[in-house]
N, C-alpha and C positions, 0 to 999 in steps of 0.2 A: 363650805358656805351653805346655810338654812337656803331654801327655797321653799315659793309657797306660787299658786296662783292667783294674779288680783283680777278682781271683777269690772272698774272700772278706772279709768285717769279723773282728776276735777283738779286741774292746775299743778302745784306740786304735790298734791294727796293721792295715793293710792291706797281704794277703798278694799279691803280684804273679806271674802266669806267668813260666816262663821264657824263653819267645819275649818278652813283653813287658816284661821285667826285663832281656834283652839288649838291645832297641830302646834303651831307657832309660839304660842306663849305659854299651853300648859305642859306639852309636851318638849319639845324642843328649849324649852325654859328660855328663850330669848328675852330680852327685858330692854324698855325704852332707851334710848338709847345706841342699842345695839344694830349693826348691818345686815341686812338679808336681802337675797334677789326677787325679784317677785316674775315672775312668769304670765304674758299676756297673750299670747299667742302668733303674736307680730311676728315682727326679723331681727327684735332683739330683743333682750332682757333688762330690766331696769334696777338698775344698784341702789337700795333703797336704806333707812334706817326707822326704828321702832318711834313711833310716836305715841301720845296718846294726851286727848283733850276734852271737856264734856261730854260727847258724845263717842268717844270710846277708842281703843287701838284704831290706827291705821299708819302707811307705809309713806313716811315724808322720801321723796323721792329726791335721791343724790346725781344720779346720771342715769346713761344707758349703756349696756354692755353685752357681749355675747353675738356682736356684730360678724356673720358670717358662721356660726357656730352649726346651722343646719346643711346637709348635702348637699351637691352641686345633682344627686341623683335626684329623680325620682321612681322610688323605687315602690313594688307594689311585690305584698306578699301574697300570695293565695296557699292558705294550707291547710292540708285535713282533717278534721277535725280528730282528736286522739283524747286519751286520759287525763283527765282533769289538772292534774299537778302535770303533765309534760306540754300540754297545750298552754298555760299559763306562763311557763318558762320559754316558751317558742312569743310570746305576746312581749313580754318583760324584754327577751334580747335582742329581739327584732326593732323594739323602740328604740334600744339603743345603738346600736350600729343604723340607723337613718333610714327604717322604711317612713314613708308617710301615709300609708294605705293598707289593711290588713282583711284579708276574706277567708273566712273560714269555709271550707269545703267540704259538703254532703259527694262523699265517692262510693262502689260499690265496697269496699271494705274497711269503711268508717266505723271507726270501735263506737260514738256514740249518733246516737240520734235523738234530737231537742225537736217538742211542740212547742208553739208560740208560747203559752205562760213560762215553759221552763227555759227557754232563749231569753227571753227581757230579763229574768233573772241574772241569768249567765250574763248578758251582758252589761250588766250594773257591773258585775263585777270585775269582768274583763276591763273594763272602761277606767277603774278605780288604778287596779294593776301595771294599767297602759301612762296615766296619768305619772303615779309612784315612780314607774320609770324614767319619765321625762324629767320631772325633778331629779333623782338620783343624778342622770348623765349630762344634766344642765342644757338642755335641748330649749327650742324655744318656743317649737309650735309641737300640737297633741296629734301625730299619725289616728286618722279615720277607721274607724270600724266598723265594719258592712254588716247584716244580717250573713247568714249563713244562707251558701246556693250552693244548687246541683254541678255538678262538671262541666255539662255540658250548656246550663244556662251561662255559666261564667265564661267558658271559654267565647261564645256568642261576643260576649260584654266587651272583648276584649279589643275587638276593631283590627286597625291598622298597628297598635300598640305592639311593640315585639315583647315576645315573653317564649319563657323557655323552662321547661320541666326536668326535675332532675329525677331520674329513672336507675335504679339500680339493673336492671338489663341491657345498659347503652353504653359503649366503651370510651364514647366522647368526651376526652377530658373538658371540664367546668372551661378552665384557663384558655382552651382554642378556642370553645364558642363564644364566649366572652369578648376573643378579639376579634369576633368577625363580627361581634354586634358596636365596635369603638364607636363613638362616632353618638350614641345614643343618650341622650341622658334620660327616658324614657323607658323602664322595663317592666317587667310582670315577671314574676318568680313564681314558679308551684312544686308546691312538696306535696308528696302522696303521704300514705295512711302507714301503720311499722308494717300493714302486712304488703306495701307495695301496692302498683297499679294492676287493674285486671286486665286481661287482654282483651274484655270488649273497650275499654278505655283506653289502649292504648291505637288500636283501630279507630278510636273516634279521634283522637289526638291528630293521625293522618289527615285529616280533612283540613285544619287551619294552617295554610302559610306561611303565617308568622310567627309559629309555634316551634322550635328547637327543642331536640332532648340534646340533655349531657348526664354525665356521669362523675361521680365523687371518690373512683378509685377502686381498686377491688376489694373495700372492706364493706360489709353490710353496714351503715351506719343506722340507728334510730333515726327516727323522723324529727324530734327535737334537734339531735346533733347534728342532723341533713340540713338543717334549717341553718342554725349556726354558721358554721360550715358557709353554706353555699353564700352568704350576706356576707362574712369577712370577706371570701374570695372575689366578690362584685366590687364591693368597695376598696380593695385595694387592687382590683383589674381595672377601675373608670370609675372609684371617688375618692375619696379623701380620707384613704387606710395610707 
């Protein structure tokens, strides 16, 4: 099923961008007539079909659907910033396995580091990627994109919120701390950088309480696959895998 995002409701019309009105008709070749979902950002999706009247395409609205389609979690990724094409693919699967929150991480062994012009940049893009996804996996609302922060300013951020780091030096299987967080629907996830946490990092780590390491097994995994990885295992530990 075509999905697009609508802009706004006006009774049974829903009115379509025009970036997403050209994905729709020039590309995806849908023609009047035909069904497509449209994407509002609500709690659900709305089943629509192709119209078009003087003033041009728009989405004659059939129902609503997609009712319960978003996580019972709320889940929060925090992760380090890494290489262009594996940080994008950490953004893309993370949308779709049910984060709704994503913070990119300035660490001491972050492969890149963004000034303000080339961040707005980046995150045009990121934003486009995060979008694509949601469509693709039929989601209903757009997970947030934070600016990029320090470790130590994020962890600050993170309050009373439980969150837990996954450390390749930590023997703590994922699956035990997991259960000892049940109960939560509330978390914070942080993936470190490929080259791992530094040990002044991991000393600053000791200071929040509400901070858990665990561990993903005695393979080295990439920081993309850590990423992976650790959102299957949440979600099918306490959501809706």
């Amino acid at each position: 099923m075509n999905r697009v995002f609508i802009e706004k409701i006006d009774g049974k019309r829903a009115e379509i961008g025009r970036e997403e009105l050209h994905h729709l008709v020039s590309v995806l070749r849908t023609r009047p007539g035909e069904n497509f979902e449209g994407i509002s950002g609500g709690d659900f999706r709305y089943s629509l079909r192709l119209a078009r009247d003087a003033a041009g395409y728009y989405g004659e609205i059939i129902g609503e659907t997609g009712h319960g389609d978003e996580s019972s979690l709320d889940i929060e990724l925090a992760a380090a910033l890494i290489k262009r094409e594996k940080f994008e693919l950490i953004l893309q699967k993370a949308t779709e396995l049910g984060v709704n929150r994503i913070v990119p991480l300035n660490t001491a062994r972050t492969e890149i580091r963004l000034d303000s012009r080339r961040e707005e940049k980046k995150m045009e893009r990121w934003k486009r990627i995060i979008s694509e996804a949601v469509k693709q996996c039929g989601r209903n609302k757009v997970p947030m994109l934070e600016h990029s922060m320090d470790l130590e300013a994020y962890l600050d951020s993170t309050g009373e919120r439980k969150c837990f780091v996954l450390d390749e030096d930590c023997s703590e299987p994922v699956r035990k701390v997991l259960r000892g967080l049940a109960g939560n629907d509330s978390l914070s996830v942080m993936i470190g950088p490929e080259g791992g946490w530094a040990d002044e990092e991991r000393l600053l780590m000791k200071r929040y309480s509400n901070l858990a390491r665990a561990g993903l097994g005695p393979r080295v995994l990439r920081a993309e696959t850590a990423s992976v990885a650790a959102l299957a295992v949440i979600q099918y530990e306490l959501g809706d895998l």
